[in-house]
C-alpha positions in Angstrom: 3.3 -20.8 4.4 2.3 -19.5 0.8 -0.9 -21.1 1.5 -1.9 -19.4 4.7 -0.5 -15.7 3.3 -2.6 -16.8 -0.3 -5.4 -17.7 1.9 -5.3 -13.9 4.2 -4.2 -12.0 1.7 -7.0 -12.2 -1.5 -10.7 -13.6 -2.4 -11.8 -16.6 -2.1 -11.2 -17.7 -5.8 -7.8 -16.4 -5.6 -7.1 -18.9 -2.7 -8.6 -21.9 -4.5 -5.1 -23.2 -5.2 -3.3 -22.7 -2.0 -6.3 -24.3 -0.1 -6.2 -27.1 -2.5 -2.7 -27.8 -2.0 -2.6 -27.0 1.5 -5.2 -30.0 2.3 -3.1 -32.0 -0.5 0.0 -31.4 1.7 -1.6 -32.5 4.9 -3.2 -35.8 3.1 0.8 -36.5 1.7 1.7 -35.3 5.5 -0.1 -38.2 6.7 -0.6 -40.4 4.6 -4.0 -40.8 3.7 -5.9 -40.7 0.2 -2.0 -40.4 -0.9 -3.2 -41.3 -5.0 -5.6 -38.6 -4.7 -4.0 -36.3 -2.7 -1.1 -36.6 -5.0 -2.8 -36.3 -8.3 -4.9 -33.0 -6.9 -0.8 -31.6 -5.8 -0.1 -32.3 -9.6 -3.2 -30.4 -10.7 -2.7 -27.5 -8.5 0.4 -26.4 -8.5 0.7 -25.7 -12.3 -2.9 -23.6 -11.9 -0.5 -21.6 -9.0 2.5 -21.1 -11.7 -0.5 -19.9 -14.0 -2.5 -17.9 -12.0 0.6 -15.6 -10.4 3.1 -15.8 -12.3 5.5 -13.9 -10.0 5.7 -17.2 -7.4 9.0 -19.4 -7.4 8.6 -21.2 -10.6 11.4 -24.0 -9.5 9.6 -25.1 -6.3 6.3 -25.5 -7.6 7.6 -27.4 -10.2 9.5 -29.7 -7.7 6.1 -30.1 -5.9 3.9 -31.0 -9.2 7.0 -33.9 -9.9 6.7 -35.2 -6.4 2.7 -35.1 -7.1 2.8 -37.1 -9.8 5.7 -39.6 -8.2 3.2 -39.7 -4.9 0.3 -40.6 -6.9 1.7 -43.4 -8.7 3.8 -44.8 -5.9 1.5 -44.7 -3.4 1.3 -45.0 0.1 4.1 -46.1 2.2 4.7 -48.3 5.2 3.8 -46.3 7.8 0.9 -43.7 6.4 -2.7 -44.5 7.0 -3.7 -45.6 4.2 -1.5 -48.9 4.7 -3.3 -49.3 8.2 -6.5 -49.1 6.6 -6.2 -51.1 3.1 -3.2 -53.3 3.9 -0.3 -53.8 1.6 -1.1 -55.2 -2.0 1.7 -57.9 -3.0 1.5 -59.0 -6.8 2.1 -62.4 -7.0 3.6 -63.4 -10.2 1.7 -67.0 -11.8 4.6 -68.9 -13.4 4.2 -71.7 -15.6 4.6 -75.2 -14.4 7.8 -76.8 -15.0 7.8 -79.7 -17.5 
């Protein structure tokens, strides 16, 4: 929602962020690109706290923490991204037993 009154409300430039995160959101929504659209949540919400200072400070800081949890987690069982690459299983080589 502070995307779309960001996005009516001033210039272009002034929008940047909300537009970034807004497509972030709907990448996390559904799962695809979730590492990148993650990491660009992460990068965008402190520009927000930056660049209007008068915004709710704790939710933007919840959303850059779940940014950076997203983007090193990953994608999850049911998003897109695990339809399209699969699951990755790390198979741990043990020595042989003597």
């Amino acid at each position: 929602m502070d995307a779309v009154s960001a996005v009516l409300d001033v210039p272009i430039m002034g929008a940047a962020p909300y537009l970034l995160a807004g497509v972030a959101g709907i990448l996390l929504l559904i799962g695809l690109w979730t590492p990148i659209a993650g990491t660009t949540t992460a990068v965008t919400e402190p520009w927000i706290i930056l660049s209007s200072p008068h915004e709710h400070l704790r939710s933007h800081l919840l959303l850059f923490g779940l940014g950076i949890a997203l983007a090193m987690i990953g994608p999850g069982a049911w998003s897109i991204d695990a339809r399209l690459y699969g699951w990755k299983r790390i198979i741990e080589e043990r020595p042989p037993k003597s």
